[in-house]
C-alpha beads as a LAMMPS data file, in Angstrom:
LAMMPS data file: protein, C-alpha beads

96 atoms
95 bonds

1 atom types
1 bond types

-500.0 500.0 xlo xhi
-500.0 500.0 ylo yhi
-500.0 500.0 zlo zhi

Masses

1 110.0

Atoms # bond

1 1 1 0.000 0.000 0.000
2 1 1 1.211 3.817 -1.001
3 1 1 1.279 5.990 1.622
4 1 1 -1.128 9.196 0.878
5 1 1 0.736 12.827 -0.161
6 1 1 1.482 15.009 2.452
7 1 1 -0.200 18.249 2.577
8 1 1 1.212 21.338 1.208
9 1 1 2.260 23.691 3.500
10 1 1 0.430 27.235 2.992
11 1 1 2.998 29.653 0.860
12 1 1 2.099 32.375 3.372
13 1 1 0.651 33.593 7.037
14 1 1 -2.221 34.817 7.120
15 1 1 -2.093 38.405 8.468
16 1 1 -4.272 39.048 12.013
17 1 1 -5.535 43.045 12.385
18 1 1 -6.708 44.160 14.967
19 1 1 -10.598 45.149 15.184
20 1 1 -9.439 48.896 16.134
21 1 1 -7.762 49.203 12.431
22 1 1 -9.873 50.816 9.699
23 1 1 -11.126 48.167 6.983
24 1 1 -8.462 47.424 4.875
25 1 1 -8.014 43.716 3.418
26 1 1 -4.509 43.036 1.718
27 1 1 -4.266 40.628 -1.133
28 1 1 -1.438 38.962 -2.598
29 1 1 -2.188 37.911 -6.062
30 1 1 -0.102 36.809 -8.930
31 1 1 0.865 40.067 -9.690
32 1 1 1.638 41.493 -6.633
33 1 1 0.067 42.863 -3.183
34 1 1 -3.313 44.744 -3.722
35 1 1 -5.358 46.654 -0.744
36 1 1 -8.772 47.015 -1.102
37 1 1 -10.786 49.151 1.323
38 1 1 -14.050 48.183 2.522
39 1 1 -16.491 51.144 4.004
40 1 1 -19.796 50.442 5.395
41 1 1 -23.272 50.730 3.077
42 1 1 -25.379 53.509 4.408
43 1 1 -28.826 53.671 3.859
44 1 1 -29.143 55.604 0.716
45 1 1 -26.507 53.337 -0.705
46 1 1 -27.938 50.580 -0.698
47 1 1 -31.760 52.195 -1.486
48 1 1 -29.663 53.146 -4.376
49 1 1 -28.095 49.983 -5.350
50 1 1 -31.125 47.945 -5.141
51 1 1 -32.938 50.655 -7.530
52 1 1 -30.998 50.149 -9.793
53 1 1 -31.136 46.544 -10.079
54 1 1 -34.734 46.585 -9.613
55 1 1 -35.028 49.142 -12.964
56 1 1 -32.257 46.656 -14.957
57 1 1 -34.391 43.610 -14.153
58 1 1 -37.413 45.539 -15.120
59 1 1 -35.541 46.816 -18.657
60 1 1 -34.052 43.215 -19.018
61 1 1 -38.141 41.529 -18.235
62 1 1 -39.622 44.180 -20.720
63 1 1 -37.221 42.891 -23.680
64 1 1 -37.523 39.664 -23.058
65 1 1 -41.365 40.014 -23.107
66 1 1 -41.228 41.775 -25.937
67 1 1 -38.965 39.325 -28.233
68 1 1 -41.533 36.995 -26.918
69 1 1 -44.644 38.733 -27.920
70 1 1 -43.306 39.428 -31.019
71 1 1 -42.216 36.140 -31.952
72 1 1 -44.968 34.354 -31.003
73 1 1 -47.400 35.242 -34.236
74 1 1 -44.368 34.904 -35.840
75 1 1 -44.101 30.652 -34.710
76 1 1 -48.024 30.694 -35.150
77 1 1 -47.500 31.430 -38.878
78 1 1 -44.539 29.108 -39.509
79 1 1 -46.578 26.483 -37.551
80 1 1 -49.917 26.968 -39.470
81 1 1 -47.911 27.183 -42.571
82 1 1 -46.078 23.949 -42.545
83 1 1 -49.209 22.456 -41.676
84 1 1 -51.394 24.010 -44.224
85 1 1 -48.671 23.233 -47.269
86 1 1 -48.577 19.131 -45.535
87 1 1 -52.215 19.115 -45.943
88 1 1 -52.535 20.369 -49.510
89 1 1 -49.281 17.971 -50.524
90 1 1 -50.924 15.288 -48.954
91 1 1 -54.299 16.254 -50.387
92 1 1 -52.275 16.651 -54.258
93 1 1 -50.539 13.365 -53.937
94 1 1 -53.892 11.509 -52.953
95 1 1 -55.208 12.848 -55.647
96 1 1 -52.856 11.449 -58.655

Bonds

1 1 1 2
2 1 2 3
3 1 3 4
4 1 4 5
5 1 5 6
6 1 6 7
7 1 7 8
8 1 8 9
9 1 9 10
10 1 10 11
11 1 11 12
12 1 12 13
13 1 13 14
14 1 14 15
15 1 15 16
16 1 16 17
17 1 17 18
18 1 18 19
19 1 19 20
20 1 20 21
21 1 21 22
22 1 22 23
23 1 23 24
24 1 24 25
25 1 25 26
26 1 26 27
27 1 27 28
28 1 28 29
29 1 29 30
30 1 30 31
31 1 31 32
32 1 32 33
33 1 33 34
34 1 34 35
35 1 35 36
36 1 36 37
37 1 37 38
38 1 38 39
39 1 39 40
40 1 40 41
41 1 41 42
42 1 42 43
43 1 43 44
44 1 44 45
45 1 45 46
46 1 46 47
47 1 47 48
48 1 48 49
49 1 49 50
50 1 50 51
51 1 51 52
52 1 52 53
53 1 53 54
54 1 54 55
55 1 55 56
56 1 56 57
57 1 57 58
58 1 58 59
59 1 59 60
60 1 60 61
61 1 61 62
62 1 62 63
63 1 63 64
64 1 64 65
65 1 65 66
66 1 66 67
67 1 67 68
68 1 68 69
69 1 69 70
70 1 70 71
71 1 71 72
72 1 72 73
73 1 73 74
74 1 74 75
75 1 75 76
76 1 76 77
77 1 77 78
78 1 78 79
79 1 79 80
80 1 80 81
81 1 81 82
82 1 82 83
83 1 83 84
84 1 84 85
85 1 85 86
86 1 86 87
87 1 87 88
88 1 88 89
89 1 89 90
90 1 90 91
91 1 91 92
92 1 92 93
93 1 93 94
94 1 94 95
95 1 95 96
């Protein structure tokens, strides 16, 4: 029996700070060390921010609905038309 891989050890420590420090979260990526500040949502912020995806799901609904209500009739007449010409070949070939 193979004995199973040890684990890798982690390529860096994470980094404690202190609650009393302003929000700042470091990042080491690929290319480098990045800082991203975090600040807190008021109110109006977030009023904001969920107005705004309430009017893009509206815009994005409305399209949608509309492609669909226009290409409904549309699928009515392809469907009544294929139908219609496989009755009168139908109808033609009994015929002969």
């Amino acid at each position: 029996m193979s004995k199973p891989p040890k684990p890798e050890a982690p390529r860096s420590e994470p980094e404690i700070i202190p609650p009393e420090t302003p929000r700042v979260r470091i990042f080491v990526g690929t290319h480098g060390t990045e800082r991203v500040y975090v600040g807190k949502a008021s109110p109006l912020g977030i009023i904001l921010v969920t107005a705004i995806t309430g009017l893009l799901v509206a815009a994005i609904l409305v399209l949608l609905l509309g492609a669909f209500l226009f290409l409904l009739p549309l699928a009515v007449l392809l469907v009544t038309g294929v139908l219609v010409v496989g009755l009168v070949r139908f109808y033609f070939q009994r015929g002969s």
